[in-house]
C-alpha positions as CSV (number, residue, x, y, z in Angstrom):
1,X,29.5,-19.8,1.1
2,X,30.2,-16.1,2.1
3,X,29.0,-15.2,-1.5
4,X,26.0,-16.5,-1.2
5,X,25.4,-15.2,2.1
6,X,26.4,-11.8,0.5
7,X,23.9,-11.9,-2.4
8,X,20.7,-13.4,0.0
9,X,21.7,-10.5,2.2
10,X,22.1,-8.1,-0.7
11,X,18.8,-9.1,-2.5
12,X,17.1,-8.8,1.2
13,X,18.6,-5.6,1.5
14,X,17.6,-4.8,-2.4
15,X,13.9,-5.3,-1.5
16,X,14.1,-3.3,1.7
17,X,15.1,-0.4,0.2
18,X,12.8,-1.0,-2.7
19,X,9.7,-0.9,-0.6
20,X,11.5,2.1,1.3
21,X,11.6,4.2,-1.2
22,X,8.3,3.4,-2.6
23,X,6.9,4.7,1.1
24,X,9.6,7.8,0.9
25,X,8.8,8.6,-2.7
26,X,4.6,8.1,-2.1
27,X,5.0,11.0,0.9
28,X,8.0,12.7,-0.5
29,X,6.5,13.1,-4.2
30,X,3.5,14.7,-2.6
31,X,5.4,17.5,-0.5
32,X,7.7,18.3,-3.3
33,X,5.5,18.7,-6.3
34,X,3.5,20.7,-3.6
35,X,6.6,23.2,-2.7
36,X,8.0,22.9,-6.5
37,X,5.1,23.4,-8.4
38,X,4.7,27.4,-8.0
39,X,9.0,26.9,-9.6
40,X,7.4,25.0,-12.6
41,X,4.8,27.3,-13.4
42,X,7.0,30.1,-13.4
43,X,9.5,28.4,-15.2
44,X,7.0,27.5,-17.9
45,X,6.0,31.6,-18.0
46,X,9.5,32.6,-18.3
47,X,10.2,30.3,-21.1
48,X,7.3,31.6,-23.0
């Protein structure tokens, strides 16, 4: 019985954090390409 409990509460816990990080990444992705960007483009110059 405690098994079960486990896994409902792991797959409940699975999809929480699913849709969590699909919020985090949506905002997250946005900032970082933002702040990152500038690194990529120089890195792709300095490769060159």
């Amino acid at each position: 019985m405690v098994i079960i409990e486990n896994q409902s509460f792991l797959k409940g816990r699975t999809e929480l954090m699913s849709v969590y990080t699909q919020v985090l990444n949506h905002t997250s992705i946005v900032q970082i390409s933002k702040q990152l960007l500038p690194f990529l483009l120089l890195n792709e110059l300095l490769e060159l």
